[in-house]
C-alpha angles and dihedrals in degrees: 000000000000116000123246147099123252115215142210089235089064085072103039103094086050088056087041089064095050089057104048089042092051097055087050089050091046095046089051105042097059117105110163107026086076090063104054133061112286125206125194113161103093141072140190120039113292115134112253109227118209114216131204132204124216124229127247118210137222114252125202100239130201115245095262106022117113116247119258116238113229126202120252111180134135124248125208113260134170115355131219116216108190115216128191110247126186149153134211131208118189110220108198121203096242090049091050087046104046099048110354099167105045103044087044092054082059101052091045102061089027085062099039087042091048084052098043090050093042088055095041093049097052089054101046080040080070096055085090088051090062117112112183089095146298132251109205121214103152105119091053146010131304109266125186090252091063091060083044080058101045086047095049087046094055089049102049089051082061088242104161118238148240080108130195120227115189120178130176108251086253104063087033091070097059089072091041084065093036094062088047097056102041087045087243092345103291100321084307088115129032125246093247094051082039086061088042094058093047097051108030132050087214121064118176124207096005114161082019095276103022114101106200110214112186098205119175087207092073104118117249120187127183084353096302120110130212102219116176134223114195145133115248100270082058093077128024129202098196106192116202102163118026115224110291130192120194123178119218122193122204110191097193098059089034101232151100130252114213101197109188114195143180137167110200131136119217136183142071124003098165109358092187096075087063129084123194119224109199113193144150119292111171124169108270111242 
């Protein structure tokens, strides 16, 4: 047997690559984050707790009467509670000498892709928390007036623009066949926006203040989908440990641990600046 030490350092640049090829992943792979309210100025695991001012009002007031002090403070509303979330892949020796780059390739996007998700499906899982109103759909197809609804009914909640608007692919699509048949739905949508929306599952500044994100995370359940239509204090994504990748080597079972970790809290911030929007999502076929 030849002499020598193997060391952990030996390892250290393969482990390296995982790492640099997960945070791409991760950084790729995220829909609907970019659409909510973000913190990020916080760490450990205490629950973050939104708070929401009232409104005073203007009175009409008689020539010489004393004006009447109103209370303006906020009241606690929906509250954030951070967890810790993470994933491991054992690496065994044979398996990273045998074929390193490919396999790792593989870890790499399979651990980014499981964060991003983890991160994307609690969020959509808050469409059903949303309170501003709901557009049912639910005994026929989404139609683009009901996303003229959805937008009437934000607007006339005063919830300021610029609005989000995610749908499952499978509700998306209804609109896609929509604007083919009515040539742009009638003149409502112009051709070029028409083309958008047939070639592309992300249309800006459709309807003038409405983004339109496709996300396969949105929750379906008994083939109808909650989408969500909402402007970004609506959701909140709250980070209070980034994504973080440690190796850990076992010499006795000659492998390498790959620990992926993160801490972060998602769901609702005002929920009443969200509408749901329930429609039918059955399976294409």
């Amino acid at each position: 047997m030849a002499a020598g030490t193997s060391l952990f350092s030996g390892v250290s640049a393969i482990v390296g690559t995982i790492y640099d090829g997960a945070l791409y992943a991760l950084r790729e792979a995220v829909s609907i984050m970019p659409t909510v309210t973000v913190f990020g100025d916080a760490t450990g695991f205490s629950p973050r707790i939104g708070e929401l001012y009232g409104t005073v009002s203007f009175d009409s007031v008689a020539e010489n009467a004393d004006l009447a002090p109103q209370l303006f403070d906020p009241t606690n509303q929906q509250t954030l509670t951070p967890g810790e979330f993470g994933s491991q892949v054992r690496i065994t020796d044979r398996r990273l000498e045998s074929d390193p780059e490919r396999y790792l390739a593989n870890v790499a996007l399979e651990l980014g892709m499981a964060a991003a998700d983890s991160v994307d499906v609690t969020l959509a899982q808050a469409f059903a928390n949303l309170t501003g109103g709901t557009i049912n759909v639910t005994g026929g197809t989404l139609q683009w007036q009901h996303i003229a609804s959805a937008r009437s009914l934000a607007k006339g909640l005063k919830i300021p623009p610029p609005y989000y608007c995610v749908l499952h692919p499978y509700q998306w699509k209804f609109l896609v066949n929509e604007a083919v048949t009515n040539g742009g739905v009638a003149g409502q949508i112009s051709a070029a926006v028409s083309d958008q929306i047939m070639r592309q599952y992300f249309v800006a500044s459709l309807f003038g203040d409405v983004t339109f994100v496709v996300s396969a995370n949105v929750q379906i359940g008994t083939l109808v989908g909650t989408a969500g239509f909402y402007n970004r204090a609506a959701l909140a994504y709250d980070q209070r440990r980034a994504f973080r990748l440690e190796p850990f080597r076992d010499p006795s079972f000659r492998h390498t641990e790959v620990n992926a970790t993160m801490a972060y809290a998602a769901g609702a911030w005002h929920p009443l600046r969200g509408i749901q929007i329930r429609g039918s999502a059955p399976t294409p076929s």
